[in-house]
C-alpha positions as CSV (number, residue, x, y, z in Angstrom):
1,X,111.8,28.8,23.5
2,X,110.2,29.6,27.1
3,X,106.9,31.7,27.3
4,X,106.4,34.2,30.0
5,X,104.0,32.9,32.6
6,X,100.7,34.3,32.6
7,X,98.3,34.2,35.5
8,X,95.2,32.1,35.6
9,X,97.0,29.7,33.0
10,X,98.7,26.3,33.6
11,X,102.4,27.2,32.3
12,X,102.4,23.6,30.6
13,X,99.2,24.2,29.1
14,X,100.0,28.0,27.9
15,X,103.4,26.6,26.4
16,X,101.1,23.9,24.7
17,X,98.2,26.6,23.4
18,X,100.8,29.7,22.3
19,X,103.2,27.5,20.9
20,X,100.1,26.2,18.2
21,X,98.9,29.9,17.8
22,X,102.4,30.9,17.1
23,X,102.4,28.2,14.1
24,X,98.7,29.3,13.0
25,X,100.0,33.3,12.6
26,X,103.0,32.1,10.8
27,X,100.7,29.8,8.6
28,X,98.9,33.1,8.2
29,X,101.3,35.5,8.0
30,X,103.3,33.9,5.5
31,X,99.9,33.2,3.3
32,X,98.9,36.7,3.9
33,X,102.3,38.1,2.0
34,X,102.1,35.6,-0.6
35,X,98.4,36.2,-1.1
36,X,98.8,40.0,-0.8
37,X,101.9,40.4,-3.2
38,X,100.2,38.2,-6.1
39,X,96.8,39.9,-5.8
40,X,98.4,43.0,-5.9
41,X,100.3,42.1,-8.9
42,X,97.0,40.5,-10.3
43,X,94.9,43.7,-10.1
44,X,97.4,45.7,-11.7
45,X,97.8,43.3,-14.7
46,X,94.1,42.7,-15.1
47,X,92.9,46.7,-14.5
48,X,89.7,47.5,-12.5
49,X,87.1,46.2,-14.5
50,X,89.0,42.7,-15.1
51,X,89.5,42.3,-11.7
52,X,85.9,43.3,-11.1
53,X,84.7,40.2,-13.1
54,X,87.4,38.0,-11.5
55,X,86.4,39.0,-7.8
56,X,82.6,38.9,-8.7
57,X,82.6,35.1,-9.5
58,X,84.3,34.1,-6.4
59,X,81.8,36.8,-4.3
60,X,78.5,35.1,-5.5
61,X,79.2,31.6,-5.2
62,X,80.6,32.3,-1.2
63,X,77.3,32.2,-0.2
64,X,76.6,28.4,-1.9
65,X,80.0,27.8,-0.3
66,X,78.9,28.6,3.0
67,X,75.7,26.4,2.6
68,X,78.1,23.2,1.9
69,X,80.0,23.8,5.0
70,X,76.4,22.8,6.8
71,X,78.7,24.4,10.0
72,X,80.4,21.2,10.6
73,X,84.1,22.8,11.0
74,X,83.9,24.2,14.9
75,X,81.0,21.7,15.7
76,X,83.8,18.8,14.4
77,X,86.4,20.4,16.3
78,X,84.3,20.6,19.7
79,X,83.2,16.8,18.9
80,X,87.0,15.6,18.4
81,X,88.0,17.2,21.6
82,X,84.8,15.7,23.9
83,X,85.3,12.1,21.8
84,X,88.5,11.6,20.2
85,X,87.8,8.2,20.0
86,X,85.2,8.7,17.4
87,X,87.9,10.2,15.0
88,X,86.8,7.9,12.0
89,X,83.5,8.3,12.2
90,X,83.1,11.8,12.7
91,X,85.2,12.7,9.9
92,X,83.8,10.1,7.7
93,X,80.6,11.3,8.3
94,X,81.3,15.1,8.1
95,X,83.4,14.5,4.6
96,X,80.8,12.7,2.8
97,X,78.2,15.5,4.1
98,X,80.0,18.3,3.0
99,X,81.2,16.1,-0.3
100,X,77.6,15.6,-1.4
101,X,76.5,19.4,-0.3
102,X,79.4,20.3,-2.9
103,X,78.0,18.6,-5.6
104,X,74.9,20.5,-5.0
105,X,75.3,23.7,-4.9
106,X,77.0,24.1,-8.1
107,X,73.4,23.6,-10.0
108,X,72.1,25.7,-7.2
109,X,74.6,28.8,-7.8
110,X,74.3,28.2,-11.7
111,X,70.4,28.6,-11.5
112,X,70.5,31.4,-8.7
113,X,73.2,33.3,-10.9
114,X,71.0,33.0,-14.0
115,X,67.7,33.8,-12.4
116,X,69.8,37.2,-10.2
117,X,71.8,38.0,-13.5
118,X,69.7,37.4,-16.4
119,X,71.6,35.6,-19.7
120,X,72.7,38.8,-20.5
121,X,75.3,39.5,-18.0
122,X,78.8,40.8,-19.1
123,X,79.9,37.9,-16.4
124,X,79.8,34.4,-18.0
125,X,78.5,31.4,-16.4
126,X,81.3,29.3,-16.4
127,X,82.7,31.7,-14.5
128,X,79.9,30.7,-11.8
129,X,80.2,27.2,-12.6
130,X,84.0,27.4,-12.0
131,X,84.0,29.2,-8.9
132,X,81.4,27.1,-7.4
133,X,83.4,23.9,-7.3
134,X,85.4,25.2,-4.5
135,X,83.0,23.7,-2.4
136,X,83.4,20.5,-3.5
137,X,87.3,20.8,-2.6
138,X,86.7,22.3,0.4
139,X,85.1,18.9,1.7
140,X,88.6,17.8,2.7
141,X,89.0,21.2,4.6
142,X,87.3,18.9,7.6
143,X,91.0,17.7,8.7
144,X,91.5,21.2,9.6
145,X,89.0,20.5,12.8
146,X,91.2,17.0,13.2
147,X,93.9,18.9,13.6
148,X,92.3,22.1,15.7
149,X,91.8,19.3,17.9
150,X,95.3,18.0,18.1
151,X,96.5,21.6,18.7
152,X,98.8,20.6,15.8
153,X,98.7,24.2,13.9
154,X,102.1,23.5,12.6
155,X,100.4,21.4,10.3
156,X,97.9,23.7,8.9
157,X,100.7,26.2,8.6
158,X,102.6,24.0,6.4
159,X,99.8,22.7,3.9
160,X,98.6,27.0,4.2
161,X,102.0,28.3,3.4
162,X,102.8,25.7,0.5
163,X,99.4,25.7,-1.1
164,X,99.8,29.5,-1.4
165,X,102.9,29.4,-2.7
166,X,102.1,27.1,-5.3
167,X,99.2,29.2,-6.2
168,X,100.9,32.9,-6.2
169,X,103.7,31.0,-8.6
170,X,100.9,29.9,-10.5
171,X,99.3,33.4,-11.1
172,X,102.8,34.9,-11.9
173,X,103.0,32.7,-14.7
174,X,100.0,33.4,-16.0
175,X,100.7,37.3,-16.0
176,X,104.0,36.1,-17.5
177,X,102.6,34.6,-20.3
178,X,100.0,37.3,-20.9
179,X,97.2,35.2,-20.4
180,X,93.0,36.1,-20.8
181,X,91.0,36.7,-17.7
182,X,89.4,33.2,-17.7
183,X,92.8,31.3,-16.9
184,X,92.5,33.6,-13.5
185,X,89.1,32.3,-13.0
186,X,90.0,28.6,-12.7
187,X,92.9,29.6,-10.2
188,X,90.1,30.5,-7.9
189,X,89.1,26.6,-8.1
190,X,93.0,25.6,-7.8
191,X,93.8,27.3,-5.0
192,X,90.7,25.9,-3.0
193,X,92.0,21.9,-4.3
194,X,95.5,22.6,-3.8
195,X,94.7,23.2,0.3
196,X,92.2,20.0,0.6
197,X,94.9,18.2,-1.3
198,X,97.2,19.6,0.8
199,X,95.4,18.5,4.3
200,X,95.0,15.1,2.5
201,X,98.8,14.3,1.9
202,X,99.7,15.7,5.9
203,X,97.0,13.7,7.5
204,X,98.2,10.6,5.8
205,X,101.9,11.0,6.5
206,X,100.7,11.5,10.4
207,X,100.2,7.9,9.7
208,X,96.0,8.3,9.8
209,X,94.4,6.5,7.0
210,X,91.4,8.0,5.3
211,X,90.1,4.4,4.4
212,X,89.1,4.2,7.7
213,X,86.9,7.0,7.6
214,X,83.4,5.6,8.6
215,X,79.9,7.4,7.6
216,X,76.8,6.9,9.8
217,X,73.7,8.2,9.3
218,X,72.2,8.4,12.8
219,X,75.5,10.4,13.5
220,X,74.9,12.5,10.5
221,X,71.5,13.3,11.5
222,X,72.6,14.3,15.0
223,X,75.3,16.5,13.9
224,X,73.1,18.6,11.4
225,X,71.0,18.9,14.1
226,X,73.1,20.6,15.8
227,X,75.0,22.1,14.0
228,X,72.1,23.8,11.0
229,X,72.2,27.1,13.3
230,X,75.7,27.5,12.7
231,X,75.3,26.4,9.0
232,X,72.4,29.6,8.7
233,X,74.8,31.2,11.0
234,X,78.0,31.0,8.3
235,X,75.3,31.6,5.4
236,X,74.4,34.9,7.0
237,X,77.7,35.5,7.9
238,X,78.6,35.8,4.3
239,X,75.2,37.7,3.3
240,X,76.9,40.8,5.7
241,X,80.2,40.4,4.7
242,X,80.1,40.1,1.4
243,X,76.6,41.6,0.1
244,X,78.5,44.9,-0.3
245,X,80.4,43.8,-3.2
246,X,77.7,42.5,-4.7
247,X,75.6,45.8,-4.7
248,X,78.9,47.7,-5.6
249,X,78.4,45.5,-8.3
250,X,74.8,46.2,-9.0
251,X,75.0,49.9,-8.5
252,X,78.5,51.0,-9.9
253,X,79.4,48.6,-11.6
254,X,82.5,46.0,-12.4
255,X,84.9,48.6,-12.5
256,X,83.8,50.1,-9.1
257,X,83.6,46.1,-8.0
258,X,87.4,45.8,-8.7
259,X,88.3,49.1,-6.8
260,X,86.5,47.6,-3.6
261,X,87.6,44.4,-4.1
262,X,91.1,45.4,-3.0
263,X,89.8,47.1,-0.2
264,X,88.3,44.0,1.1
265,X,91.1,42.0,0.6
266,X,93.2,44.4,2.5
267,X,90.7,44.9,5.6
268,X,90.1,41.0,5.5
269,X,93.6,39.3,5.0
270,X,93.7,40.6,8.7
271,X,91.3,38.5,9.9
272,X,93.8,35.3,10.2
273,X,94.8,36.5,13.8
274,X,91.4,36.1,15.8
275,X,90.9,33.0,13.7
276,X,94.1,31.6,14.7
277,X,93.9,32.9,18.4
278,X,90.6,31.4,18.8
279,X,91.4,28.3,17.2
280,X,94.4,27.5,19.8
281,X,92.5,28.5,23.0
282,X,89.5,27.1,22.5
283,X,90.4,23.9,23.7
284,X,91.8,25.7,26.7
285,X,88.4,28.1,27.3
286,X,86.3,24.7,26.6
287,X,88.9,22.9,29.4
288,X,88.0,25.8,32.3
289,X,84.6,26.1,31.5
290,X,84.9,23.0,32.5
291,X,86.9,22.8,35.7
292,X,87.1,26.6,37.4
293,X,84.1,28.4,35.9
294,X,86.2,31.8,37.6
295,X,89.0,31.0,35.3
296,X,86.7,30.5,32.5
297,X,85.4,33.8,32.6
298,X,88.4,35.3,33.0
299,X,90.0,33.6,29.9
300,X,87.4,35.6,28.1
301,X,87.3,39.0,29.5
302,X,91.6,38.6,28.5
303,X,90.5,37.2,25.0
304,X,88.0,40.2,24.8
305,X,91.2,42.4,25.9
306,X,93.5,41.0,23.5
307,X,91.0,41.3,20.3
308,X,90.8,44.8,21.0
309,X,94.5,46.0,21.5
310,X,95.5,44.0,18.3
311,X,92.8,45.4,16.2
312,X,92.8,48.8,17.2
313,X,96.6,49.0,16.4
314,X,95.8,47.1,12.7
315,X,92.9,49.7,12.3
316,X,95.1,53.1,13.7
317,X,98.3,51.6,11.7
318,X,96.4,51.2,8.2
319,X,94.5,53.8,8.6
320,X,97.8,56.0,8.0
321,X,99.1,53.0,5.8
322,X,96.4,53.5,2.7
323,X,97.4,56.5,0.9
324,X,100.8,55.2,0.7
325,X,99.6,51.3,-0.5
326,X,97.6,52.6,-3.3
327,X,100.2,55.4,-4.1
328,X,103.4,53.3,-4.5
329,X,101.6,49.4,-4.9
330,X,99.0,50.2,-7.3
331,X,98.3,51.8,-10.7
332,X,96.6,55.0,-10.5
333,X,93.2,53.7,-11.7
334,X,93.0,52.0,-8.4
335,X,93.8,55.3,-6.0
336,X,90.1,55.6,-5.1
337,X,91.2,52.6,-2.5
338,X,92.9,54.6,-0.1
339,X,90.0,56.6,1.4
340,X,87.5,53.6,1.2
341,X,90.1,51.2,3.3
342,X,90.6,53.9,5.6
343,X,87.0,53.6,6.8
344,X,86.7,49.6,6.2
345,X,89.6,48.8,7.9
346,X,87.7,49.6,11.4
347,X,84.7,46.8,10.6
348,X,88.0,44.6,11.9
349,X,87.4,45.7,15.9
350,X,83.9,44.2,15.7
351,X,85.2,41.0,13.4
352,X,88.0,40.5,16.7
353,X,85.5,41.0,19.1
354,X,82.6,39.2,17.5
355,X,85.0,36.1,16.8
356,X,86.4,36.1,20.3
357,X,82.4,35.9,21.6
358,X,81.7,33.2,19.0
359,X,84.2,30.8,21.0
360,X,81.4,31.6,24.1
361,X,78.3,30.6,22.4
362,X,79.8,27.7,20.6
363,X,81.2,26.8,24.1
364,X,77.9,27.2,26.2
365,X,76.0,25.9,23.5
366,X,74.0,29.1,22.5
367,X,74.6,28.2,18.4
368,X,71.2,29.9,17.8
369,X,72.2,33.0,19.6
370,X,75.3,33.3,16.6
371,X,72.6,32.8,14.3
372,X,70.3,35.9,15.6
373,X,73.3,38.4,15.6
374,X,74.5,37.6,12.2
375,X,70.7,37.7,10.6
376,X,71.1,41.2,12.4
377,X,74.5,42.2,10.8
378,X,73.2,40.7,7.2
379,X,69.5,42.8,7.3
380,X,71.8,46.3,8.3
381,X,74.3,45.6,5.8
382,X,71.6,45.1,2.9
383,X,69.5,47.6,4.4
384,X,72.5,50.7,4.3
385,X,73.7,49.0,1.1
386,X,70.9,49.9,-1.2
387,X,70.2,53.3,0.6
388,X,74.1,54.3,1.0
389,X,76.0,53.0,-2.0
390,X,73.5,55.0,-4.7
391,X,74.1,58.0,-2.8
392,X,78.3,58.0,-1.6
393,X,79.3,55.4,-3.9
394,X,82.1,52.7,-2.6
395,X,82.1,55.3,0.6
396,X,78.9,54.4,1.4
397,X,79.5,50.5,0.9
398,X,82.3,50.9,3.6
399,X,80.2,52.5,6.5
400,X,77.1,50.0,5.9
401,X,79.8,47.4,6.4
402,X,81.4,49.0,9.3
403,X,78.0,49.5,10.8
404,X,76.4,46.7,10.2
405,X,80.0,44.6,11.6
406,X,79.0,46.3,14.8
407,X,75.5,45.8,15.2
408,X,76.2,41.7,14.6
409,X,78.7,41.7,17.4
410,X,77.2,43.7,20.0
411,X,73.7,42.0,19.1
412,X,73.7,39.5,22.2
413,X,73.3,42.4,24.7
414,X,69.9,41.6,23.6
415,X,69.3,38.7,25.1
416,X,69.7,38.1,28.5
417,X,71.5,34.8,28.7
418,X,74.3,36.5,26.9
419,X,74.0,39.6,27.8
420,X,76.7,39.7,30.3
421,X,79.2,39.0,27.5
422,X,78.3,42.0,25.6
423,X,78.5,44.0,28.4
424,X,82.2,42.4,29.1
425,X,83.2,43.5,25.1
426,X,81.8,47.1,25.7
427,X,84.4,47.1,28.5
428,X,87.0,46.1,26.2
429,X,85.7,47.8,23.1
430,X,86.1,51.5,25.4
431,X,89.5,50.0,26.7
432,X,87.9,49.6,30.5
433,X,88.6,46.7,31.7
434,X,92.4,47.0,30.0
435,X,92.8,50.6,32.0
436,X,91.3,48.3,35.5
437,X,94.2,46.1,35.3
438,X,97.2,48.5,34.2
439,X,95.9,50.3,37.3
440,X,95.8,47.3,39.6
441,X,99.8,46.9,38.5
């Protein structure tokens, strides 16, 4: 297959960079139907208040999940592309860092549960304890930036697509069998193991061996030095994205939790597509910043283009699409769904845009700047939350998210080193700059 040739890109480099995007959306396309058709079948079999105590385990422990990333992934991938040669000992180093920040944080989200929920909680603490061993398994999710690096996102397709195969056969067998809530809960642990086991198995048949993996601690201490504001970055990240579910929670309930819990999973199952754009050029972007610092820019004002056509469609097409999801895919108890994802699906324009302008500040080195806008996004989110979602319920929850989405992305017009970036999304958030260049044709 030949790709068109686009101006301002190298046709052998394009063919190299779309090609790898192509196998990230089918990785993510195919684990979005999987994922989609088995949670849908899982909601229904559980009810809303089951899935309310399924969803909630997996909500609370993100943010410990977050915190054993220590924002190695992108800062790996970036290192792998300046110093290939180091391979060994940068994912040595990064494995056993985010191995022993697994280990961790499952004491951590144990005592921040019991000292948030009180021993009296309807929601056990295994269920905690469960959930929070995904970051342990996660650890091996640091071949992902090996092969980000590569531009090998056939790869990551495969292990994406089989893992979540393995795991929607899994759940189907379980709702086969009739099987209690708590057999759901540790699928929430497999599904993270089956993915690092996964990565494991492909790296070694590319014939790289993990016994060479080398840790050094003076390399260790330079990379969480630079890479801690992405770590509180990631941390806040998840504070503003998923806070909401956890004061649905709070306020209305479990019930309530697994009615937006759907929601969420239909608004963020989306978010694959700037991950997996954003993953195949950055390489490129990082290669013209680089070498033509016109050509940079420009990459970015058409990145900032593309985000916004792709999510405006998602947002305009589900926007129709909800009444009929919840009305033919789900059991009645679950119809309150189709107004609330009509409003959350539009948080996805800012999640496009803001992930398009992460590539910039990870490229330029402005990590703390990522860390200031999210902080932002996380105090409006919590801020709306508590005054919103007593007052408009699970409508409420969705425009504090939707707001506070917005005010994360668009926080770097305040700071004058990035400033000019914001001003270049505003162009494509209002569809300017796409208008300037239909009319120049």
């Amino acid at each position: 297959m030949k790709f068109p040739v686009v101006p301002g890109f190298d046709q052998q480099a394009f063919n190299k960079y779309l090609k790898n995007t192509g196998w990230l959306f089918l990785a993510r396309v195919g684990s979005l139907i999987i994922k989609i058709l088995a949670g849908i079948a899982v909601a229904n079999y559980l009810g809303r208040a089951n899935n309310g105590l399924l969803n909630y385990p997996l909500v609370f422990v993100t943010f410990f999940i977050a915190i054993a990333a220590l924002g190695l992934d992108g800062f790996i991938t970036r290192e792998l592309l300046a110093a290939p040669a180091n391979k060994n000992k940068l994912l040595g180093t990064a494995f056993r860092m985010r191995f022993l920040a697994g280990i961790i944080i499952i004491p951590l989200a144990a005592a921040a549960f019991l000292l948030f929920k009180g021993n009296d909680s309807e929601i056990p603490i295994s269920y905690i304890l469960i959930a929070s061993g995904i970051g342990l398994a996660q650890s091996l999710n640091i071949i992902d930036s090996y092969f980000q690096s590569q531009v090998q996102g056939k790869y990551v397709m495969m292990v994406q697509v089989a893992a979540n195969l393995l795991s929607a056969a899994l759940k189907l067998i379980l709702i086969a069998i009739s099987a209690p809530l708590y057999w759901f809960i540790w699928t929430l642990l497999v599904d993270a193991v089956l993915i690092g086991v996964g990565y494991l198995i492909v790296y070694k048949l590319r014939s790289n061996k993990v016994s060479e993996w080398q840790f050094e601690g003076n390399l260790a201490l330079n990379l969480l030095k630079h890479s801690w504001p992405l770590a509180f970055s990631a941390i806040l990240v998840t504070v503003y994205m998923k806070i909401g579910q956890l004061m649905v929670e709070s306020f209305l309930g479990v019930a309530a939790l697994g009615v937006y819990s759907t929601v969420v999973n239909w608004s963020e199952s989306w978010y694959f597509i700037p991950v997996a754009i954003v993953s195949s050029i950055f390489p490129a972007i990082m290669n013209a910043r680089r070498d033509d610092p016109l050509r940079y820019q420009k990459r970015l004002r058409d990145l900032y283009d593309l985000m916004m056509v792709i999510s405006l469609t998602i947002a305009i097409f589900m926007t129709f699409a909800s009444p009929y999801i919840y009305t033919y895919f789900y059991a009645a108890e679950f119809a309150e769904g189709a107004k609330i994802l009509s409003i959350h699906i539009w948080a996805g324009v800012f999640v496009f845009l803001g992930s398009a302008s992460g590539q910039y500040l990870i490229a330029e080195g402005y990590t703390k700047y990522s860390l200031y806008r999210t902080g932002a996004g996380a105090v409006v989110n919590v801020v709306l939350g508590f005054l919103w979602i007593p007052l408009y319920g699970l409508q409420g929850a969705a425009f504090a998210t939707l707001i506070a989405y917005f005010s994360a992305t668009f926080f770097i017009l305040v700071f004058p080193k990035t400033r000019r970036q914001g001003i270049l999304m505003l162009k494509s958030l209002f569809l300017i700059s796409l208008i300037q260049k239909i009319a120049k044709r």
